[in-house]
C-alpha positions in Angstrom: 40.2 -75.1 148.5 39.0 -77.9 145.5 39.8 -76.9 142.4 36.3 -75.8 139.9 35.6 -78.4 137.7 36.2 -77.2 134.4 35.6 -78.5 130.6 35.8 -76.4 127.4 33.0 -78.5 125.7 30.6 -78.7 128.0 31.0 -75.6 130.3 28.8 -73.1 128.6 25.7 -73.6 126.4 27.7 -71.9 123.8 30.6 -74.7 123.8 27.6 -77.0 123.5 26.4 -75.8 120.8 29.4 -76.5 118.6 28.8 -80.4 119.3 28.0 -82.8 116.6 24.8 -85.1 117.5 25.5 -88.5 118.6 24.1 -91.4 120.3 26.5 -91.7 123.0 27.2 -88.9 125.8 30.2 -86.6 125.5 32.0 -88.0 129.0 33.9 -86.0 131.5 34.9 -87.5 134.9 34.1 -85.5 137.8 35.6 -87.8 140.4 37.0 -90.9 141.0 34.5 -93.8 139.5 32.1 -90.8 138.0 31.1 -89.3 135.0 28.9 -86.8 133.8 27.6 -87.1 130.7 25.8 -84.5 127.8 23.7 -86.2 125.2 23.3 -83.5 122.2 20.0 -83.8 120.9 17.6 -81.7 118.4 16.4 -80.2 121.4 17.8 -79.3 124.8 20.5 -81.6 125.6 20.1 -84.3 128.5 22.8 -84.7 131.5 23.9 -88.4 132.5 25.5 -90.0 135.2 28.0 -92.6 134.6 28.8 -94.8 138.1 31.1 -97.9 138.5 29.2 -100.5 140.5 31.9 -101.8 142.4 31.9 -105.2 140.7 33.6 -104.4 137.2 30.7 -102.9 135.2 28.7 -99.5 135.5 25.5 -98.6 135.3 23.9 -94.9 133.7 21.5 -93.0 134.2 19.8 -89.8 132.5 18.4 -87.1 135.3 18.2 -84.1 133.8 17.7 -81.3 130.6 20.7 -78.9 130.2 20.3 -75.3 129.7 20.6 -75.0 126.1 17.7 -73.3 125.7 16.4 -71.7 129.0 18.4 -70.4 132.4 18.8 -73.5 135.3 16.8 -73.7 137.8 18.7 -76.4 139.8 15.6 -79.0 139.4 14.6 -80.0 136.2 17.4 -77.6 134.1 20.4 -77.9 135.4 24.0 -75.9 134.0 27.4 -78.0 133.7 28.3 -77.2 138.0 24.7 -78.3 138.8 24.7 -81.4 136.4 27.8 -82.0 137.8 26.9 -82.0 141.3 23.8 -84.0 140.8 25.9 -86.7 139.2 28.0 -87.6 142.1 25.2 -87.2 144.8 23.2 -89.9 142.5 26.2 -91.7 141.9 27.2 -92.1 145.9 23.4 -92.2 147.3 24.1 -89.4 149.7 20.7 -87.5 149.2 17.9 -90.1 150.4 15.1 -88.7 147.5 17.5 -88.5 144.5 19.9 -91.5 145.9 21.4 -93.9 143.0 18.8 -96.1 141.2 18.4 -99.5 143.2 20.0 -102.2 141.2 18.2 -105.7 140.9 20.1 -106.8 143.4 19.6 -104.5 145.8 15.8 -104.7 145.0 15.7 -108.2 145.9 16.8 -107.0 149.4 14.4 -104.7 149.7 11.9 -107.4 149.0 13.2 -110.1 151.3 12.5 -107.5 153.8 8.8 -106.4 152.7 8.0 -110.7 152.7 9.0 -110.3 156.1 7.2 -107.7 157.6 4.1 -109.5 156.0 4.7 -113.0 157.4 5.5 -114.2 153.5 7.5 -116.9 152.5 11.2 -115.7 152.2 11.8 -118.1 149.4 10.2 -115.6 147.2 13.2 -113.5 147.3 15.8 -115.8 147.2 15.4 -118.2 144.5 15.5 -115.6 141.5 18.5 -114.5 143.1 20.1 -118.3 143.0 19.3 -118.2 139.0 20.1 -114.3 138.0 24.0 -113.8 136.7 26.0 -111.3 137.4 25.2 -108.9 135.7 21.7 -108.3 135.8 22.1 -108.2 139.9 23.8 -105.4 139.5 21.9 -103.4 136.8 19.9 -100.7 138.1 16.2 -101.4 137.9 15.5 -98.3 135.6 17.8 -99.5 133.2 16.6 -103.1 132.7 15.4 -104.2 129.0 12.7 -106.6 127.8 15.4 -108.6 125.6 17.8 -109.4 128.6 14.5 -110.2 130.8 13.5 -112.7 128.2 16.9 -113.9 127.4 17.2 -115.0 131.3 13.6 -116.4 131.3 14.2 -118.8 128.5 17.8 -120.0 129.7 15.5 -121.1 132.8 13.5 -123.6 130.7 16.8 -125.3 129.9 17.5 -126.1 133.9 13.1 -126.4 135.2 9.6 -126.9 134.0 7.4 -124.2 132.6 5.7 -124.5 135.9 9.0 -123.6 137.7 9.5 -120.8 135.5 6.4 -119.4 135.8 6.4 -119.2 139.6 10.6 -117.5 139.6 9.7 -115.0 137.1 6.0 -114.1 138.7 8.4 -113.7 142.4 11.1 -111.1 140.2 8.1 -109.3 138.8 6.8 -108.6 142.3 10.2 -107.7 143.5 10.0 -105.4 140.3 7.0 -103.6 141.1 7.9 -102.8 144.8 11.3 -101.5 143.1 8.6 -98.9 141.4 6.4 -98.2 144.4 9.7 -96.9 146.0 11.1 -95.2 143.2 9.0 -92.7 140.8 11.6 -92.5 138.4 11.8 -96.0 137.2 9.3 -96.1 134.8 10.6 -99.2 132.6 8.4 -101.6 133.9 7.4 -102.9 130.9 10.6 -104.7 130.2 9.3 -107.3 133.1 5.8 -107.4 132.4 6.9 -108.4 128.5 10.2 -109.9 129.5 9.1 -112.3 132.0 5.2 -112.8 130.5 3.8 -116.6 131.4 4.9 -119.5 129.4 2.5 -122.3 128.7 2.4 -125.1 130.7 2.4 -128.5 130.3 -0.8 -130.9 132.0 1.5 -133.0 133.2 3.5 -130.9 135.6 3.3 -131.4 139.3 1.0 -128.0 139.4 -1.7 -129.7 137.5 -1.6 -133.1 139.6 -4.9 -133.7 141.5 -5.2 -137.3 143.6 -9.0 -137.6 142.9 -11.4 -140.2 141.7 -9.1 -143.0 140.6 -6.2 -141.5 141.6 -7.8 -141.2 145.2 -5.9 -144.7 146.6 -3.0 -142.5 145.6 -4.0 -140.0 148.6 -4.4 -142.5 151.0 -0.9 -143.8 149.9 0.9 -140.7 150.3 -0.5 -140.1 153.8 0.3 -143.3 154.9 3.8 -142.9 153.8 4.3 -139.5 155.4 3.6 -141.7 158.7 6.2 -144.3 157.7 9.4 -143.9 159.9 11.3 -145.8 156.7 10.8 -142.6 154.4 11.2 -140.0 157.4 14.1 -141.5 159.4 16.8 -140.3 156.6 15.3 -136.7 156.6 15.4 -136.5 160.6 11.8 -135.7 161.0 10.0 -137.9 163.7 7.4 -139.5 161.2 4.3 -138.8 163.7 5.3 -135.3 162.8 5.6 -135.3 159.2 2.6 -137.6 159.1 0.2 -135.3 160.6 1.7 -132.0 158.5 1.0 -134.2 155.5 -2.8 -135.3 156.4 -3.3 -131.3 157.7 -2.7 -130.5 154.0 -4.4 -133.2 152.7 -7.4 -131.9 154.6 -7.7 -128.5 154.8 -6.0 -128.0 151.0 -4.4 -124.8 152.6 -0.3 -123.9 151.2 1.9 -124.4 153.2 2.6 -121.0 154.5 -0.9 -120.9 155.8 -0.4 -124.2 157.4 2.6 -123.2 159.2 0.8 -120.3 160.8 -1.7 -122.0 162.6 -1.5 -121.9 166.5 -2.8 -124.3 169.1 -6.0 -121.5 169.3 -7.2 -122.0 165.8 -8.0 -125.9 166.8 -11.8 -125.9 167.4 -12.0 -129.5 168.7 -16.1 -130.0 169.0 -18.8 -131.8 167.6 -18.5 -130.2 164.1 -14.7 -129.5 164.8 -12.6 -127.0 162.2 -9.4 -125.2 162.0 -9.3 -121.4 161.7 -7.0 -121.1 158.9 -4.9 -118.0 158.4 -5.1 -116.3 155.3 -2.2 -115.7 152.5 -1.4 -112.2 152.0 -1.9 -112.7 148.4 -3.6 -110.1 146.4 -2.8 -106.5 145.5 -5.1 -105.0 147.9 -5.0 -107.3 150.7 -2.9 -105.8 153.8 -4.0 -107.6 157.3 -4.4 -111.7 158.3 -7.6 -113.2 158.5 -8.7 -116.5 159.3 -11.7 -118.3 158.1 -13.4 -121.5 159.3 -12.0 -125.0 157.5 -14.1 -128.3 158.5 -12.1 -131.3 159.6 -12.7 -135.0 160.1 -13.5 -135.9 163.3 -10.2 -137.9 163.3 -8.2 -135.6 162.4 -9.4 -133.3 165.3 -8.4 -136.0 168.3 -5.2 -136.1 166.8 -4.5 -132.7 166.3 -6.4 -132.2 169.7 -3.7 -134.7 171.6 -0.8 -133.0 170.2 -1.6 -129.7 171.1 -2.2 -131.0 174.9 -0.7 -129.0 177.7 0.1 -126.1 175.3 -1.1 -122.5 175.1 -3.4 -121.1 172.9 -0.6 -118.9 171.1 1.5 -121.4 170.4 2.1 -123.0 167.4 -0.2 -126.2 166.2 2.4 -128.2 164.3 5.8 -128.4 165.5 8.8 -129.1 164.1 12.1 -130.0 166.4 9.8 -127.8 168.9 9.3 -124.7 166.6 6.9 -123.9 164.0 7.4 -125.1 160.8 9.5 -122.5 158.5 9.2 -122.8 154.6 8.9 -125.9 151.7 12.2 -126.5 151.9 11.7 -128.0 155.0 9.1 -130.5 153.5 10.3 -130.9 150.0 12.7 -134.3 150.1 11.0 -135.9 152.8 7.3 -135.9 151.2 9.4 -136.5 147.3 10.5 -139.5 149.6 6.8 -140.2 150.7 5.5 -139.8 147.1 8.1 -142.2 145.6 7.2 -144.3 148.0 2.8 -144.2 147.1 4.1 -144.6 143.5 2.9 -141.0 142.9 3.5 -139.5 139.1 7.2 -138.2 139.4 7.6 -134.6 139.8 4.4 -134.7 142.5 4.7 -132.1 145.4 3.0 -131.3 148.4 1.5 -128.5 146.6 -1.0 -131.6 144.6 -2.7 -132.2 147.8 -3.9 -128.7 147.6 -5.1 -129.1 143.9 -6.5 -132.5 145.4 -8.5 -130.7 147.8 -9.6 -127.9 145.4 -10.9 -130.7 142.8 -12.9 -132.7 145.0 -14.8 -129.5 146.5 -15.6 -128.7 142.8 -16.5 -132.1 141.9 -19.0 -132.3 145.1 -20.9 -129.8 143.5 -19.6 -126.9 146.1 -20.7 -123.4 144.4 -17.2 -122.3 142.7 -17.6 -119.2 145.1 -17.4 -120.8 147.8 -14.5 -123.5 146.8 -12.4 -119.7 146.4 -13.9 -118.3 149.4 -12.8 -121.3 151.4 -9.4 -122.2 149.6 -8.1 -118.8 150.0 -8.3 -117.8 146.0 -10.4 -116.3 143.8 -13.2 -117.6 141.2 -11.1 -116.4 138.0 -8.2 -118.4 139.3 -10.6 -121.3 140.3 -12.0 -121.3 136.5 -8.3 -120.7 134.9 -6.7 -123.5 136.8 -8.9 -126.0 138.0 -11.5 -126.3 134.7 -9.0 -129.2 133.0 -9.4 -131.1 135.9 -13.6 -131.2 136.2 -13.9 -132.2 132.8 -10.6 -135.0 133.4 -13.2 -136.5 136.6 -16.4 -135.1 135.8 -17.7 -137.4 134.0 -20.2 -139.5 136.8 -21.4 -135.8 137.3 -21.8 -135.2 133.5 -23.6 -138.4 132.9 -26.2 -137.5 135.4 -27.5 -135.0 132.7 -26.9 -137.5 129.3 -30.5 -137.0 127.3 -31.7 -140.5 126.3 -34.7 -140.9 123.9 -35.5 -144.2 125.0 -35.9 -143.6 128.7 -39.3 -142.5 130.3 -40.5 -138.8 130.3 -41.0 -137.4 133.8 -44.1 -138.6 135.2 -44.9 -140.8 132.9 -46.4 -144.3 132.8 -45.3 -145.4 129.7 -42.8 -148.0 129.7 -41.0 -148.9 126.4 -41.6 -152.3 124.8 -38.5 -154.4 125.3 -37.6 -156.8 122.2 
């Protein structure tokens, strides 16, 4: 039979009584790697759990009120035995509803695996995990602070653009917040929504680059590059292959993920031909695929029409090494190759023919409800992002509307004496 646990200062509520305040626990170990822990406050005290994480550190956790002032009820009050109990069933994860807090690490797991089950892009979860140390993978969610959060999010500015930044931190906020859906008692999650707040960006970056207006020879260049096989051939992609993935983008302005889920089915090769793009699943409220009509060139529907030849409707439109094409690290060097190569402002990714595409629908004089509607977004992030760039190319649109004293009335026939 196990010998009871026993401890003359924290046994009985008397014993308890006798202890000085203090910011730190009073510690006892109740087996190997755990400790429970008694926080003496004003009030009722507060039982901790203190667990090694396997990697050299520990994490703690507070889970319930002593019962200093009222009789246990095994839930919320809990004696020294309960407390005690509690600690290593938190501390080993053996009951499923009060299992050990999820560290970061762990989290990011869990959110690799949501992305799947959604069709996401993987990459979401893994490149915050590239960039975190140590020691924040393994902290428990519940236990992270806005100072460390921030700490980490500045050190990133030192190694990537503001843009770059922005996008790693928004991913670990999202792993974050699942992290909460799953777990009622982490309710710290202000430390990410202050610790890893948007930093300002700069106009320059590769996020704000639009190919439009004079820039627009630049497109053409691009494309044409994507179809060289000099700038594919190191990068093993058949240039045919990358070219048309390139000009799909080009055209439709969809992300890549969206790109990569289109099947031979969504090709509607007629006399106004279009591709039924799939839709992101970006959005807090947004649970099933659509897909929604995008016109095409004429062009670019006999090529896309001769490619898919012979193939079923399920099947995958664009192909790559005869499978559909995974995520942007598939694309990323070769179309840096093709953009070097079009002279393209450094930094440029395939993520400008998008803003490209976005611009010149705005510019056209497309009702900025539509441009979201079309592009998969919504107005407010139309009229954050894209308002820089009407008033950068606007200004043929803007003249249209210049008041000039000297010119005619409307319906007028009196001309103005030239001297």
């Amino acid at each position: 039979m196990p010998r009871k646990l026993r401890s003359a200062t924290l046994e009985t509520r008397t014993a308890r009584a006798k202890l000085a305040q203090q910011r730190k626990p009073y510690w006892i170990a109740v087996a190997p790697g755990i400790s429970l822990g008694y926080r003496k406050n004003a009030g009722p005290g507060a039982w901790n759990v203190r667990a090694a994480d396997g990697k050299g550190g520990n994490w703690i956790k507070s889970f319930g009120i002593a019962d200093d002032r009222e009789d246990a009820n095994g839930a919320t009050v809990l004696d020294f035995w309960q407390a005690a109990d509690k600690a290593k069933a938190l501390a080993r994860g053996g009951d499923a509803d009060a299992g050990r807090p999820a560290t970061v690490d762990e989290a990011l797991t869990d959110y690799a695996a949501d992305l799947a089950v959604r069709g996401a892009n993987p990459v979401n979860a893994s490149q915050p995990r590239k960039h975190l140390t140590a020691a924040l993978l393994s902290k428990p969610v519940s236990m992270l602070a806005v100072r460390e959060l921030r700490s980490w999010r500045n050190g990133l500015t030192e190694v990537m653009k503001a843009s770059s930044v922005n996008r790693m931190c928004k991913a670990l906020k999202a792993c974050l917040n699942l992290a909460v859906a799953h777990d009622d008692r982490i309710t710290n999650a202000k430390a990410w929504t202050v610790g890893l707040a948007a930093i300002p960006e700069d106009d320059d970056t590769e996020s704000n680059l639009a190919l439009v207006e004079k820039k627009e020879p630049l497109l053409h260049a691009v494309i044409a590059a994507a179809y060289d096989e000099a700038v594919t051939a190191p990068y093993d992609i058949d240039a045919e292959t990358f070219g048309i993935y390139v000009e799909v983008h080009a055209a439709t302005g969809a992300r890549s993920s969206q790109i990569a889920m289109l099947d031979v089915g969504d090709l509607h090769a007629t006399n106004a031909p279009k591709l039924m793009m799939p839709s992101s699943l970006k959005g807090k409220n947004r649970k099933t695929r659509t897909r929604k009509p995008v016109p095409i060139a004429p062009s670019l529907a006999r090529k896309l029409k001769a490619l898919a030849a012979g193939r079923d409707a399920s099947e995958p439109l664009l192909l790559l090494d005869g499978r559909r094409w995974k995520n942007s690290g598939e694309h990323r060097r070769p179309f840096a190759a093709a953009a070097k190569a079009a002279n393209l402002p450094d930094g440029a990714t395939i993520y400008c023919l998008r803003h490209t595409a976005i611009t010149r629908a705005l510019l056209a004089g497309i009702p900025v409800r539509l441009v979201a509607s079309s592009f998969d977004t919504s107005v407010a992030m139309i009229e954050k992002t894209y308002s820089k760039f009407i008033s950068d190319h606007g200004d043929d649109q803007m003249r249209k509307a210049v008041f000039d004293i000297e010119a005619p009335a409307a319906g007028s026939n009196v001309l103005p004496m030239v001297r």
